[in-house]
Structures are given as structure tokens and as C-alpha cells.
VOBARO-406978 format. One record per atom (N, C-alpha, C): y, x, z. Coordinates in pm, whole numbers, plus 32768, in hexadecimal, padded with zeros to 4 digits. Example, Ala and Ser with C-alpha at 12.3 -4.5 7.8 and 13.67 -1.06 7.14 Angstrom:
2
7DC78527830C;7E3E84CE830C;7EB68528830C;7F1F850582C4;7F96855782CA;8003850A8313;
END
This chain:
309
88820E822915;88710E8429A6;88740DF829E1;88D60DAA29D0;88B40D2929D6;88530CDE29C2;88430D012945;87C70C81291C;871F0CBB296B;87310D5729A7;86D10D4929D4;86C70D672A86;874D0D472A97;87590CFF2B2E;87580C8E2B22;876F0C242AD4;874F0B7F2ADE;86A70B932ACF;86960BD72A83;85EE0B9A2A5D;858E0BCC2AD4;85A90C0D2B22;855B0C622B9F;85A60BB32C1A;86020BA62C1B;862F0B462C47;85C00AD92C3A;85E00AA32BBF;85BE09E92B99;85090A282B91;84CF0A882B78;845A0AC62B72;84150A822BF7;84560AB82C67;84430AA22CFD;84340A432D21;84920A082D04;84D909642D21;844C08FF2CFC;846009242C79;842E08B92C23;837A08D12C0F;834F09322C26;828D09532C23;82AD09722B60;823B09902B42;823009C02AB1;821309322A74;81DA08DC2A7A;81EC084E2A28;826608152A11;829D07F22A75;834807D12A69;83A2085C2A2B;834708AE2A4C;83D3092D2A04;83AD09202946;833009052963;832408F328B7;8340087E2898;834D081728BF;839007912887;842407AF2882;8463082228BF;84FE081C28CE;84FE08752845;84A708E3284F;84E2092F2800;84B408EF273B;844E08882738;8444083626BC;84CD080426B4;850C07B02714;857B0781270A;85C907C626DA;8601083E270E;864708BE26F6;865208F8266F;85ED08F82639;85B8092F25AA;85F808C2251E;85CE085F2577;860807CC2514;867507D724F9;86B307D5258A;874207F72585;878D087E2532;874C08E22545;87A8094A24E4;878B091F245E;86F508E22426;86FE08EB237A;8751087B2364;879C081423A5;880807B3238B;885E07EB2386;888708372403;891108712400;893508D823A3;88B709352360;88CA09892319;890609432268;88BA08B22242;8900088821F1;897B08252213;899D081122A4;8A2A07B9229F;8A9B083122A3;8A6508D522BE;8ADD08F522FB;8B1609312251;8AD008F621DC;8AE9092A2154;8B1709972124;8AF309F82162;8AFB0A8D2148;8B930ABF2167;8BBA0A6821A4;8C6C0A6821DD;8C930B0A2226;8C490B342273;8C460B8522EE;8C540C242279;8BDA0C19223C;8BFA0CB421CD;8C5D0C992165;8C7F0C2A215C;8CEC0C1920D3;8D5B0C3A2128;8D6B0C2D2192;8DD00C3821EC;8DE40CEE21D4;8D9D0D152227;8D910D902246;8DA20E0321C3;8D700DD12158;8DA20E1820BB;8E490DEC2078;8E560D67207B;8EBD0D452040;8F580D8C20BB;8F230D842116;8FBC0DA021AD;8FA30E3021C2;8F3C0E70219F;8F4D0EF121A3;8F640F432121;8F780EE92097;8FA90F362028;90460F10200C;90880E942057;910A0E5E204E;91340E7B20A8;91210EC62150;917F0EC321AF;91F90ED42187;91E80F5F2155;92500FB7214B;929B0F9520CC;92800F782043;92C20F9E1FB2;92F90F081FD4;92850E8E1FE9;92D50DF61FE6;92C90DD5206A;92FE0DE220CA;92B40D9E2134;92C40CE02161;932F0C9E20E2;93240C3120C8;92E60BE02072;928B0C16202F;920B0C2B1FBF;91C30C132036;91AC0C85208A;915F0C8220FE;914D0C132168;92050BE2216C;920F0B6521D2;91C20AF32187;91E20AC5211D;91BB0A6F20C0;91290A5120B5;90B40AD020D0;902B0AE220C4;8FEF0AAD2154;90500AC821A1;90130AB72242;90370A01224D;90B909D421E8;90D6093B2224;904908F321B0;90220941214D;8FAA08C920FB;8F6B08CB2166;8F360933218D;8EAA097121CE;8E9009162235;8F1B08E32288;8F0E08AE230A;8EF3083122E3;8F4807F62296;8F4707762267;8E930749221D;8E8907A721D2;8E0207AA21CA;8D900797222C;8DA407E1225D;8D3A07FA22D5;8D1F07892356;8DC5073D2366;8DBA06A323A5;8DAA06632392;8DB3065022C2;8D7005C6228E;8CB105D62299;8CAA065B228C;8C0E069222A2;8BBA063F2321;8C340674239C;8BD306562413;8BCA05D7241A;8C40058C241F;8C3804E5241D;8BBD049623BB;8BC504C7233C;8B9A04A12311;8AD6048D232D;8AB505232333;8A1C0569235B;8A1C052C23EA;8A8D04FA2434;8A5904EB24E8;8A28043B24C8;8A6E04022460;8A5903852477;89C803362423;89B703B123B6;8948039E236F;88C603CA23D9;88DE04472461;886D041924A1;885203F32508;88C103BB253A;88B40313257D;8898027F253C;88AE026924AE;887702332476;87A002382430;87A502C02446;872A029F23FA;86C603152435;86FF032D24CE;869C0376253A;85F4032D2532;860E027B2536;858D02462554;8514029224F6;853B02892443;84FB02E12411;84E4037823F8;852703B4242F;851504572434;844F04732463;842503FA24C0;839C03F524E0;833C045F24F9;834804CF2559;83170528256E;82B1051825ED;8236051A25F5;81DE05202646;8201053426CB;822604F5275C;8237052727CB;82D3050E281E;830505072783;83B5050427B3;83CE046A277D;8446043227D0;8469039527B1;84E9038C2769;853A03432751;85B103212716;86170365276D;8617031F27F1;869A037B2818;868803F1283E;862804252862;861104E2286A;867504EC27DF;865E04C62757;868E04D926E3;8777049E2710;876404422743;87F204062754;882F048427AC;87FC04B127EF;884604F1286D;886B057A282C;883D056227B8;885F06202788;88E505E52703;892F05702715;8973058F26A5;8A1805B426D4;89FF05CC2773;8AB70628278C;8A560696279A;8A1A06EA276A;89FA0777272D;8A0C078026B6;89E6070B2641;89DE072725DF;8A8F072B25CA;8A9406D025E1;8B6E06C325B0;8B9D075225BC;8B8A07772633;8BEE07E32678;8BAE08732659;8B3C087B2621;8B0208F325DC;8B1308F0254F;8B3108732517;8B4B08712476;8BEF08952460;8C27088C24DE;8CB908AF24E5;8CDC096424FD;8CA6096B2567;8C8D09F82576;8C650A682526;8C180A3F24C6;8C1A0A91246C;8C7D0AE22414;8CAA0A8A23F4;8D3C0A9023A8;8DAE0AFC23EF;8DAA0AD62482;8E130AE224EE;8DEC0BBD24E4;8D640BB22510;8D360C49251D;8D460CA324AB;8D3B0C5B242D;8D380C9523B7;8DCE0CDE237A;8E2A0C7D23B1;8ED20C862398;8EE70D0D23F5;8EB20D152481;8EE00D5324D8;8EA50E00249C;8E330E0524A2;8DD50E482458;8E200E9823DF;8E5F0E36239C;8EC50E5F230E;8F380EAB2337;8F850E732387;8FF20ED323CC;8FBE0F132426;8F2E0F58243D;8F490F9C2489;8F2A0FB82519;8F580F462539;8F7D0F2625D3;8EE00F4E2652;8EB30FA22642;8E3E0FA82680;8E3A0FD5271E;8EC80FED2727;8EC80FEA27C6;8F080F362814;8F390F2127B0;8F150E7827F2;8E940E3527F0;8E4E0E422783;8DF80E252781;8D700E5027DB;8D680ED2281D;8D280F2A2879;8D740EFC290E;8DD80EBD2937;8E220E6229AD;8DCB0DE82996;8DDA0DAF2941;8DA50D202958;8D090D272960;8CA20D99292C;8C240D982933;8C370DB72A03;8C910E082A0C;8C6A0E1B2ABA;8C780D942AED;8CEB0D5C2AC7;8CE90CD92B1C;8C6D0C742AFC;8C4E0C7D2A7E;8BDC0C0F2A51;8B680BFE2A8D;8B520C872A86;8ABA0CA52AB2;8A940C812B64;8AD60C8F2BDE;8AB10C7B2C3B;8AD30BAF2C4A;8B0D0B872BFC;8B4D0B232C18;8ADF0ACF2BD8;8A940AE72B45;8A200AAE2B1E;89980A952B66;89950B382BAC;89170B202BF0;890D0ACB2C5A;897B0ADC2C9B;89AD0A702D19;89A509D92CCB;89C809BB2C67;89A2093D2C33;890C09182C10;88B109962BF1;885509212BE6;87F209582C61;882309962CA4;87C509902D17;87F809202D67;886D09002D74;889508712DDC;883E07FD2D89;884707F42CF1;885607712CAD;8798075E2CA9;878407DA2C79;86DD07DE2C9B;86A807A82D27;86FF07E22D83;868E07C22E1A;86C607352E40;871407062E16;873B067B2E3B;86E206012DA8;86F405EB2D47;86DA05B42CF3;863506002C8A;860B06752C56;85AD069B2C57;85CD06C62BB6;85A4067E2B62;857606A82AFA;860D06842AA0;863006082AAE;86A3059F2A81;872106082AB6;872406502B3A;87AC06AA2B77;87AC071C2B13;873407432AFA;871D07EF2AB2;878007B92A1E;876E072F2A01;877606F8297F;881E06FC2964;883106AC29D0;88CF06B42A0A;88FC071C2A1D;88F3079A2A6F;893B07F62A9B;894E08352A03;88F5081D298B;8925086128F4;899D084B28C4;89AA07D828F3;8A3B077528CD;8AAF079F291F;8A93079B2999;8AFA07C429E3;8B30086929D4;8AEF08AB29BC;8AE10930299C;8B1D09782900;8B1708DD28C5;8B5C08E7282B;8BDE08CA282B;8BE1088C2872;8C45083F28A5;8CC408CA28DE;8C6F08CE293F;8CF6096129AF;8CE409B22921;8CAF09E728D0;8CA50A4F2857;8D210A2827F4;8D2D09BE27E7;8D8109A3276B;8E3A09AB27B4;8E12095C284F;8EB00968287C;8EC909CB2858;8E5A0A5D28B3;8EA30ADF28CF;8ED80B36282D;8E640AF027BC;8E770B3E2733;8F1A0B1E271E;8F2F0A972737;8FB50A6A26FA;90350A96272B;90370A9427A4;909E0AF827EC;90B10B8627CD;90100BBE27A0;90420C5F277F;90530C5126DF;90510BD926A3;90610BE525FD;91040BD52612;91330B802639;91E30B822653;92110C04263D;91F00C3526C7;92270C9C26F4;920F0D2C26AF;917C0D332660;91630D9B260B;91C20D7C2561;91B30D212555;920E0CED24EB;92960CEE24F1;92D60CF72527;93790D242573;93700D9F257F;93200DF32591;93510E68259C;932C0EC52510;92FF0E7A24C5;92F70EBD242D;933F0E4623A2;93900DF823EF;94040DC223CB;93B80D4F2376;933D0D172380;92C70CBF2336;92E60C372385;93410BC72316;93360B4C236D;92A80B0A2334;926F0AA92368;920C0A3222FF;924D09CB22C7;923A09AE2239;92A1096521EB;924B093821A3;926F088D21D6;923308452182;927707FD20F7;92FC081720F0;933907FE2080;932D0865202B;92DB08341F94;92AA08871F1E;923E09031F4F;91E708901FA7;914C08CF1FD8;910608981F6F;9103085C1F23;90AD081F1EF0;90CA086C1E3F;911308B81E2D;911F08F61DC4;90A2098B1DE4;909409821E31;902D0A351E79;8F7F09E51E53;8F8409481E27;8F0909201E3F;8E96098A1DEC;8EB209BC1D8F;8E7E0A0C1D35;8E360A811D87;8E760ACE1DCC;8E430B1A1E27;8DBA0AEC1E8C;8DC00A851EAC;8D470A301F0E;8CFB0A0C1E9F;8CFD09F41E29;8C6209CD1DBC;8C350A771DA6;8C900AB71D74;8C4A0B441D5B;8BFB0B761DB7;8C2C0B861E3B;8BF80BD11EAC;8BBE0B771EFB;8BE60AD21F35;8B8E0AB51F98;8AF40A7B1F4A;8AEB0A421ECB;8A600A1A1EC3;8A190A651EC2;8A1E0AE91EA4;89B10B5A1EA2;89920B631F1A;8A050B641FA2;89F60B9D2033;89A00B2F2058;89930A772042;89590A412044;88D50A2D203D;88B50A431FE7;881C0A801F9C;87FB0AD21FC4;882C0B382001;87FA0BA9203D;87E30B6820DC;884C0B2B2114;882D0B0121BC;87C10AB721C5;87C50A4D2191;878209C82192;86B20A052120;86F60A65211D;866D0AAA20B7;86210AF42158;862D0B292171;85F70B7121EC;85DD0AF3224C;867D0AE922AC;863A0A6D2300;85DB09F92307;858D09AC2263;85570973223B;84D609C52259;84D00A1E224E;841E0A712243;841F0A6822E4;84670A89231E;84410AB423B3;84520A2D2409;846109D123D6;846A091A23E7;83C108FD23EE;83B309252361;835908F72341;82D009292377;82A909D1237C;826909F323DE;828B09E8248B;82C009BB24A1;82A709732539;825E0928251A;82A2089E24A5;8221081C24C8;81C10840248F;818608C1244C;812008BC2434;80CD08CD24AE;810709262506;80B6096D2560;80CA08FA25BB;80F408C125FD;80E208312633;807307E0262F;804C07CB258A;80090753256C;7FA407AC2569;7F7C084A256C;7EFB08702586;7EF508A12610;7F2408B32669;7EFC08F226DF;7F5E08BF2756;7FDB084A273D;800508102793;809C085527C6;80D608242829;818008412845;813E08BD28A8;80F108B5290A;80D10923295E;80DE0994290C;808A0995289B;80880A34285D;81180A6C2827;814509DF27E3;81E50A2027A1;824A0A4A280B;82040A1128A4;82960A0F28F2;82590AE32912;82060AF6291D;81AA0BB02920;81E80BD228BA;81D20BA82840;82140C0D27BF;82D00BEB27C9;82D00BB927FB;83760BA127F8;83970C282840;83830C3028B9;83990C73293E;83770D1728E7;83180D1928C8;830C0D862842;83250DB42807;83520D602786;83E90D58274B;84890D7C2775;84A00D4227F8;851D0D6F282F;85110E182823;84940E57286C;84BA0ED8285F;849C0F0727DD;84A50EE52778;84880F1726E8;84FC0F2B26E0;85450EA026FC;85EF0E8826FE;86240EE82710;86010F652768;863A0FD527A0;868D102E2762;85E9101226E6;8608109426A4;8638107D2633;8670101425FA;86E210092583;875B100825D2;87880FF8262E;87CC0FB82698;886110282646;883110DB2695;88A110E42681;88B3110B25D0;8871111D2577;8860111624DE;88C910C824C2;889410322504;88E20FC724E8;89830FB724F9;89960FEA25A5;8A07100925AD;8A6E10912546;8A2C10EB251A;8A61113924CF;8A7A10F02464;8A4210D0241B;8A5A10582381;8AB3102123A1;8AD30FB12430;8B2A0F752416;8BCF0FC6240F;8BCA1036244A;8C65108C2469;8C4910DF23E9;8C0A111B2376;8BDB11762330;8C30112822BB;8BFC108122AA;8BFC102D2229;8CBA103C21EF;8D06100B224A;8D941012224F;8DBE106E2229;8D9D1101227D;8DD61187227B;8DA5117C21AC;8D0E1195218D;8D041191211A;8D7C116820AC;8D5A10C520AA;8DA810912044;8E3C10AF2036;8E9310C320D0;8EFD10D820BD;8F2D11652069;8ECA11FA207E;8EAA12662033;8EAD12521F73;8E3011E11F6A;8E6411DA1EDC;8EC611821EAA;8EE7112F1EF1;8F9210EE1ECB;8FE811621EB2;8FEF11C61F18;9042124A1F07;902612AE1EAC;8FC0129F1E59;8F9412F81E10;8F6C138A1E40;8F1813991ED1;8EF1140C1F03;8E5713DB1EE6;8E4F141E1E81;8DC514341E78;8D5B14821EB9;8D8E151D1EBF;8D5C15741F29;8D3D15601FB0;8DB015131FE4;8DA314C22056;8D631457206B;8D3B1425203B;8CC91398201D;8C6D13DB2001;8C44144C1FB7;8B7E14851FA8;8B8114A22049;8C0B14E82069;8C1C15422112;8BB614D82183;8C0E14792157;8C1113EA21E4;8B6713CF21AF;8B6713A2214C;8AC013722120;8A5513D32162;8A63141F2111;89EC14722131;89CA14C821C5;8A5414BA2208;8A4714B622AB;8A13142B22C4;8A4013BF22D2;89F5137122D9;8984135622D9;89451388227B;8892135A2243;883313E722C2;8880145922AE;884914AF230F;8810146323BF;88A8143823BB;88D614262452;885E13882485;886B134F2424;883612B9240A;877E12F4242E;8768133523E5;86C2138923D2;867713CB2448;86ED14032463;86EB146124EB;86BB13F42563;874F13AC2581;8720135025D6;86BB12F925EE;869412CB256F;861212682575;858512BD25B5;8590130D2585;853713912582;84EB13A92605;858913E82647;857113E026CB;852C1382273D;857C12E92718;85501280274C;84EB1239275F;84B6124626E3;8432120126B2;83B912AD26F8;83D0130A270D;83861346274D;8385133127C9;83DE1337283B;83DC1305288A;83B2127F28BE;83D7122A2871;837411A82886;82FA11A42886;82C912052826;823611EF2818;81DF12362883;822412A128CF;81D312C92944;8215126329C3;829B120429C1;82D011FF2A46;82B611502A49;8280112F29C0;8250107329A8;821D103C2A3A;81C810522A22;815C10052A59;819D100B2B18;81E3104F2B3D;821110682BC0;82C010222BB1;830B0FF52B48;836D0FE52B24;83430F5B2B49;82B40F052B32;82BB0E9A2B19;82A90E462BC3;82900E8F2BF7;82740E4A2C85;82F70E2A2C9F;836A0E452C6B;83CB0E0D2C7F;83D50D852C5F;83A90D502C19;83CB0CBB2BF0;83820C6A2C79;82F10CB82CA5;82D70C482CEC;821A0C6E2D01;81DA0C662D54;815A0C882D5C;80FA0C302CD1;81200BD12C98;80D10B572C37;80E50BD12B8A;815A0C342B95;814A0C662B28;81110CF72B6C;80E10D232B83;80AA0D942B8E;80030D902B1F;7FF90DDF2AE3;7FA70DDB2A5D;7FB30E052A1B;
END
């Protein structure tokens, strides 16, 4: 819902050329973040939802690598692309369009981690609080940062927006972590490292495997038909977005419930949870993607009279 109240937003704001130069930017930005955030976020979410309960200082121990991990990550990835933005060299966009996105990259390579822990215990009504607060407070950011500054604000308000995301994650990780008795411990975190080679390079390869294709077809479609057309297929795309939307959201509350099932050895209960799942997951898309396809083309005058087509 967010992401496609900003994009009807910066859509408006910005005409379809600038919305497709934002959203190239955008794209760049997740296949980085997808390999800085090093598969932290699902290692999270498997390892804290099979230890809450039996170790939950096993558990503390997984959340203090993870973090520690995940800050040498952002520092490290924020300064490599402020260092070497000049060459990233993409048709249309300059160096600092590239500089202005690296308090997104930090604070989304952090976040990952943060959602994944929370996700593990559970906690999905904090996490469903902080999406209410997030969401009106984002759009208000890049509609101010857009109509004042333009392309460079849309760029900014990512940052700032990563930014309010990570405070609010960290306050409800405390507080969800206290109440299932889970401190983060970084003394003899580094004995759990074993756990992050098994599980995060695969999650790696898998993030940075996808986000790379859909990187890469933008600039294709760029360098054949220009930012106008990508900023139309973007706007497009958002409502495709729709319809994994809530799939997506089920996976993420489904994944936890799972693993913690076979830690417990309920097997019955894990085909139970699965195979509701895959129904429920099927169903919904189902629905969605029908409805789009008769309600598209009238869905899209929302962005703005330049995408109607």
C-alpha cells in the first residue's frame, strides 16, 4: 500500500521521465541492498524462530552476530558507493543522484536484519503498528521532498524514510525481545558464525540473483526506448505489485510459524500450515490478477494523465 501511494505521488510530482529516472535509481538501489543486506533478514527469521523458545540465548547470540554484521555491511557498502558512484555510469543519471541514495542504502541494509528477528519471534502486531505509522509519514516525505527539491528530494525522502523504519524496528525489537526473555549478545556471537555461511550465502544468491535481472532489464529498456517508457512500465508494475502483495505478506508470517513446527517435531502441523498456505497464497493471486486485468487500464489514471495507455 505504501509503495503504491508514493509511486501515484512522485508519479504526479515528477511526469513519467523523472519517475523513470527515479525508479532506475530505485532498482539500483535494491540489487545493492539485496547483496549488502547478506541474506541477514531470512537467517534471522529461521534461526530466532527455531531457538526462541528451547535456547533463547542461542537466539540472543544469533541476533548480536546478525546486528554486528549487518553494521559492518552498511558502513562498509555506504562508503564503497560514495566512493565509486562516479563509475556506476548509467545513461541520464549523474554521481550524486547515485550519492544521495547512500542513507537508504545503510539504513535498509540494517533493517533487514531488524524485520527478520522480529518476524522470528513473532511479533507481528508490532510490526503491523509501525507499518501504520510508516506509511502516512513516508508519503508525506516524499511528496514535501519531491515538490520542493524534484528528483534529488524523491532520492532523499528514501533515506529519510529508512531512516524513521529502522528507529521504529529497534524500539519494537527491545521490547518484543523482553517479552520472550531474548537479550542480543554479543559476547560468544561469533561462535553462531556457522549458522550465517550455511543459510545466508544461499539467501544471498537467491536476493542479489533476482534483483540483478530486474536491474538489468530497466537499463535495457532505457537504452531502447528511454526513462519516459520505464517511468509507464514502472507505474505498471506497481500494480502487478498488488498482486504478490498479499502472497507476499502471507510468506512472511507463514515462514516462522513453519520452521518453528518442525523444530517441534509437528509434522502434521507443518503439511497443515503449508498446504493452507499454498491454497490461500493461489487463491489470492488469482483473484487479484483478475481483477486487475479488467480494472488496469482505469487503475492507471491514477498516477497521472502522461500514463494513461
Amino acid at each position: 500500500g505504501g509503495t503504491l501511494l508514493t509511486s501515484v505521488v512522485l508519479a504526479r510530482i515528477l511526469g513519467k521521465y523523472d519517475f523513470g529516472r527515479f525508479a532506475m535509481i530505485q532498482s539500483t538501489m535494491v540489487a545493492l541492498t539485496a547483496l549488502t543486506g547478506l541474506g541477514l533478514g531470512i537467517t534471522a527469521i529461521k534461526y530466532v524462530s527455531q531457538y526462541r523458545k528451547a535456547q533463547p540465548e542461542r537466539a540472543g547470540r544469533i541476533m548480536g552476530l546478525s546486528s554486528a554484521v549487518a553494521l559492518a555491511a552498511a558502513v562498509c557498502f555506504s562508503a564503497l558507493l560514495l566512493v565509486l558512484a562516479p563509475s556506476i555510469g548509467i545513461r541520464g543519471l549523474s554521481t550524486a543522484d547515485f550519492r544521495f541514495s547512500v542513507v537508504y542504502v545503510f539504513f535498509t541494509t540494517l533493517n533487514g536484519y531488524q524485520v527478520g528477528a522480529l518476524a522470528g519471534m513473532e511479533g507481528f502486531p508490532r510490526i503491523a503498528r509501525i507499518s501504520i505509522l510508516y506509511l502516512p509519514a513516508t508519503v508525506v516525505f516524499h511528496w514535501t521532498l519531491a515538490r520542493w527539491f524534484g528528483l534529488r528530494g524523491a532520492i532523499l525522502a528514501q533515506g529519510v524514510s529508512a531512516l524513521l523504519l529502522w528507529l521504529l524496528y529497534q524500539a519494537a525489537l527491545t521490547l518484543e525481545g523482553r517479552s520472550h526473555g531474548i537479550v542480543i549478545r554479543y559476547r560468544g556471537a561469533w561462535q553462531e558464525r556457522g549458522a550465517l555461511v550455511r543459510f545466508s550465502l544461499p539467501a544471498i544468491v537467491s536476493g542479489i540473483g533476482g534483483s540483478l535481472a530486474i536491474w538489468w532489464c530497466n537499463t535495457l529498456l532505457v537504452r531502447v526506448s528511454g526513462y519516459a517508457v520505464l517511468g509507464m512500465f514502472t507505474a505498471a508494475s506497481t500494480l502487478r505489485a498488488l498482486v504478490v502483495c498479499l502472497p507476499a505478506l502471507n510468506a512472511r508470517v507463514i515462514s516462522p510459524l513453519l520452521n518453528n513446527l518442525l523444530a517441534e517435531g509437528d509434522v502434521a502441523g507443518y503439511r497443515r500450515t503449508f498446504w493452507g498456505a499454498i491454497i490461500c497464497n493461489g487463491g489470492f493471486a488469482l483473484l487479484l490478477a483478475l481483477g486487475l486485468s479488467v480494472a488496469g487500464p482505469q487503475l492507471l489514471h491514477v498516477f497521472g494523465r502522461d500514463f494513461v495507455g
